[in-house]
C-alpha positions in Angstrom: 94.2 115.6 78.2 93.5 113.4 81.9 91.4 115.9 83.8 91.4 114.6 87.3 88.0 115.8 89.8 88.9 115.5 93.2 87.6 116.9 96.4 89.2 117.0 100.1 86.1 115.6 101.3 83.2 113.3 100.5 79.9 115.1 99.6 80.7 118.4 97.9 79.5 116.8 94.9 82.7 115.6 92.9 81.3 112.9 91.0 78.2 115.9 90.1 80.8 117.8 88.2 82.7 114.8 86.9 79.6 113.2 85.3 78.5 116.9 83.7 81.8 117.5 82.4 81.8 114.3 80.4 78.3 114.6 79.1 79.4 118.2 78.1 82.7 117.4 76.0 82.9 114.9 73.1 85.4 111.8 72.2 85.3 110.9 76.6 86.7 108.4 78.6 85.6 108.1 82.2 87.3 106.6 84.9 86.0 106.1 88.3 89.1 105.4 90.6 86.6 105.8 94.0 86.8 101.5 93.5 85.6 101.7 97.2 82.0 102.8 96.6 82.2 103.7 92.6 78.8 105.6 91.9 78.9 107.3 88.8 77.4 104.4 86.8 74.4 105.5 88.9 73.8 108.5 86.4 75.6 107.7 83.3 73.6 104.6 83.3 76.8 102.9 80.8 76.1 99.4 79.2 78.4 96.5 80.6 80.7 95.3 78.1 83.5 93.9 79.9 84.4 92.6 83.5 88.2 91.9 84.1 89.5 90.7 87.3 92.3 92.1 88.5 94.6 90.2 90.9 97.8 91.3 93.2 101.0 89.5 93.5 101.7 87.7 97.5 103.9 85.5 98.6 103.1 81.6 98.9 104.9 79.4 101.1 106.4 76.0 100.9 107.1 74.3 104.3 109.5 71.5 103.1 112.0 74.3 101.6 111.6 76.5 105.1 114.6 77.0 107.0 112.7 79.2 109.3 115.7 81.8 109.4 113.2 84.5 109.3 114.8 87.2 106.3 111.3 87.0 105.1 109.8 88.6 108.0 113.1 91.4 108.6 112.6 92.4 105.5 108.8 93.2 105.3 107.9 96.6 106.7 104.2 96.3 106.9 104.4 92.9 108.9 102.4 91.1 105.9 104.8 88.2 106.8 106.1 86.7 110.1 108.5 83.7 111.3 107.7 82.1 114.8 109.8 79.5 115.4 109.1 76.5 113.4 106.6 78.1 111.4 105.6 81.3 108.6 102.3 83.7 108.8 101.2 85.4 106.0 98.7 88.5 106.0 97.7 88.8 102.2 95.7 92.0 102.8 98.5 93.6 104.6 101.1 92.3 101.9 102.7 95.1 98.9 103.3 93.2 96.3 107.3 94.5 96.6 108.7 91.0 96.3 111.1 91.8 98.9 110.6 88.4 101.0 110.9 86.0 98.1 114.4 87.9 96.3 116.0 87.3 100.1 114.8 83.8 101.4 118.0 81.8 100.9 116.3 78.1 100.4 113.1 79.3 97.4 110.8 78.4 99.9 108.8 81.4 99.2 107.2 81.7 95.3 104.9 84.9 93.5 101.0 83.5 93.8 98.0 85.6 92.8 95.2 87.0 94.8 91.8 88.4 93.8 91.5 92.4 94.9 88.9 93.7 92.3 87.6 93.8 89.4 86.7 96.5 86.4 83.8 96.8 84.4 83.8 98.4 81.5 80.8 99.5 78.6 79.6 102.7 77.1 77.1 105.1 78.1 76.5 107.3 74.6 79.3 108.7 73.1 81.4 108.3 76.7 83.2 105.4 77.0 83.0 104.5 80.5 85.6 102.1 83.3 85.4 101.9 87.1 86.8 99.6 89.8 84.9 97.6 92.4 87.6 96.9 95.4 86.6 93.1 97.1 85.2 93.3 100.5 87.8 93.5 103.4 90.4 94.3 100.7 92.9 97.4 102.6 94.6 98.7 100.2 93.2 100.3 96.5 95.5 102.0 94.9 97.0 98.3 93.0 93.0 98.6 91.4 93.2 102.2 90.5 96.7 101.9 88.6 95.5 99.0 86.4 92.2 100.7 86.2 94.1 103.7 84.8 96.0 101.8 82.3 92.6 101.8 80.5 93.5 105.5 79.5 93.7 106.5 75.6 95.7 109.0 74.8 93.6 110.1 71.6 90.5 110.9 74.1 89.9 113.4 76.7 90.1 111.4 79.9 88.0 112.7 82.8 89.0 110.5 86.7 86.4 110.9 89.1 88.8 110.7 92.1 88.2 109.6 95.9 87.0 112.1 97.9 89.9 113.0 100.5 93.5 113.2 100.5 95.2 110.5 101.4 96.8 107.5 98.9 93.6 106.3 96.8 93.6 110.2 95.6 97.5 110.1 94.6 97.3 107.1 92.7 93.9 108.3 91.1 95.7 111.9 90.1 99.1 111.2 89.3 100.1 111.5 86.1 97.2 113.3 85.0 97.3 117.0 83.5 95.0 119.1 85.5 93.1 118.4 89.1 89.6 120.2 89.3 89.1 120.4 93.1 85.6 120.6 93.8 84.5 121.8 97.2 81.3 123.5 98.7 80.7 127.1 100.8 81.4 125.9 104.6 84.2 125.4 107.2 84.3 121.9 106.6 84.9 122.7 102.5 87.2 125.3 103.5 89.4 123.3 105.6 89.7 120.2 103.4 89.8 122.1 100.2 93.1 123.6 101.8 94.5 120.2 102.5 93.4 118.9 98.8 95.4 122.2 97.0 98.7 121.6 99.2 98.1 117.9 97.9 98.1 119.3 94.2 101.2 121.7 94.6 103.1 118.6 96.1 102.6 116.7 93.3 103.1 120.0 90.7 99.9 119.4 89.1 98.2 122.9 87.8 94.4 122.6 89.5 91.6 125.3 89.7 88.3 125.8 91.9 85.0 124.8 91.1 82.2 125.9 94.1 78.9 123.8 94.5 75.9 125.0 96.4 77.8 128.7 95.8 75.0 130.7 97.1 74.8 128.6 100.6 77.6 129.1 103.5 79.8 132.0 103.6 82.6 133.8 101.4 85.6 132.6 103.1 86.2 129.5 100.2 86.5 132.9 97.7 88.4 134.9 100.0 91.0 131.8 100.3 90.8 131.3 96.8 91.7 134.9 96.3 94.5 135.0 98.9 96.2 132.2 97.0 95.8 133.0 93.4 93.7 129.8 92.8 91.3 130.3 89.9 87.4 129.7 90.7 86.8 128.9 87.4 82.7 127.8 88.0 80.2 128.3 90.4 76.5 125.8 90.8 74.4 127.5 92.5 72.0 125.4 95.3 69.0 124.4 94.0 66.8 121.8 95.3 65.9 120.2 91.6 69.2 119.2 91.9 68.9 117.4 95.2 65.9 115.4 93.9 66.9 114.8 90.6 70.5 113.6 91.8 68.1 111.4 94.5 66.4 109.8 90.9 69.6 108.5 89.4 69.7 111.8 87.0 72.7 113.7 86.3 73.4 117.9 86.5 72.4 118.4 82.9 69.5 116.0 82.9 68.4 118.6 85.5 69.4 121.4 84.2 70.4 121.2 81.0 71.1 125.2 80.4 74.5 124.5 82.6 75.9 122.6 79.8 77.2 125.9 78.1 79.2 127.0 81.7 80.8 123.1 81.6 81.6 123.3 78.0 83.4 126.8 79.0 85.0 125.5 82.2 86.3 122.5 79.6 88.2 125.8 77.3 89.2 127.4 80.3 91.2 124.4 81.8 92.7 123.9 78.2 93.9 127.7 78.3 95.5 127.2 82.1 97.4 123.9 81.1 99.3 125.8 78.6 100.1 128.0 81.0 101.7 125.5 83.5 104.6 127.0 84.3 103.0 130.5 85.7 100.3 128.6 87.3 100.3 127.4 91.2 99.7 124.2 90.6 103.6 124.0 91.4 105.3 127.0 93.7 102.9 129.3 95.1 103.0 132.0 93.4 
């Protein structure tokens, strides 16, 4: 089972849950796909066993093949590659890796080369075994490091994916595919209006998700009443408590803080087991 925890917006303590529910389930695999600022290594403290560099496929140019007829840059719709005049630019960081330019220049003058994006370390922290991105500095896109980091995923373990926070591509690539989204979101207009734009997100892609509410007993009701309106499960709620706060500013983990919640993540686990066999009544997909 791929458990994806994912969040509309940054803060509501996504990688809090994610890190819990690991420590709480056994034979784990964690994946953190937020490559952009990866921080769950922070708590589970893992021991580096592995770095693997992971590279992206751009164009390279050869100037004596060059007609300059310009196909390459028709063809490229995010203007990663340009013909003026007597003469080719190329924008790596802008460039898709679709091939497009080299399959229509009519003379070979263009050829696949490789170009750093990231790179993925990998270890074990206790029984979890643990993977996460680092995207380069000044690299735009991240979704090419989150699919290779993904192809890490075991199929004999449970696979928890702490997700970007928002909506946007980083969090498709980081949840498709997977079996369940955990959306994660906090009391307050700001939770409430991203936590909206994260569950239309999840019935797009027909994934079933459910509710979990940090800092419960802060803000107002109107993340429940939504939740109610709309028949999406709240299956757990962590109350605010400023041991958490401190500990989380130490480096420690949820259950290194309170280590009484582990029985409510090891129940939240059973519950997300029972609604995936219930997929097709569940509005992950249609609303119901």
């Amino acid at each position: 089972m791929i458990i994806s925890i994912a969040s509309g917006k940054g803060g509501t303590g996504k990688t809090t849950v994610a890190t819990a529910l690991a420590q709480s389930i056994e034979h784990v695999q964690f994946l953190d796909c937020d490559v952009e600022e990866p921080n769950a290594h922070l708590f589970l403290k893992p021991e580096r066993e592995h770095i693997e560099t992971v590279y992206v496929s751009v164009p390279e140019f050869d100037r004596n093949l060059c007609t300059y007829c310009g196909a390459c840059g028709k063809i490229c719709q995010f203007n990663a590659i340009v013909s003026v005049k007597k003469s080719i630019l190329l924008f790596p960081q802008l460039c898709h890796s679709c091939g497009g330019c080299i399959c229509v220049c009519p003379s070979g003058a263009l050829r696949e080369a490789k170009r750093e994006t990231g790179v993925i370390e990998s270890g074990r922290s206790g029984n979890i075994e643990f993977h996460h991105g680092i995207l380069n500095i000044g690299e735009a896109k991240s979704p090419p490091l989150i699919k290779e980091l993904k192809k890490k995923i075991k199929n004999n373990l449970t696979v928890i994916i702490d997700c970007p926070p928002g909506t946007s591509c980083p969090v498709v690539a980081s949840v498709r595919g997977t079996d369940f989204i955990l959306l994660v979101t906090e009391p307050t207009p700001f939770g409430l209006n991203d936590l909206k734009l994260a569950v239309h997100l999840a019935r797009s892609l027909n994934i079933p998700f459910s509710v979990v509410i940090n800092r419960a007993d802060m803000g107002d009701n109107r993340v429940k009443e939504y939740c109610e309106v709309e028949h999406i499960p709240v299956l757990m709620e962590i109350p605010d408590d400023r041991r958490v706060a401190e500990g989380y500013s130490r480096g420690n983990t949820l259950l290194d803080i309170l280590p009484e919640l582990k029985v409510k993540f090891i129940k939240l686990f059973e519950d997300i087991k029972k609604l995936c066999h219930i997929t097709n009544k569940y509005p992950g997909g249609e609303k119901q």
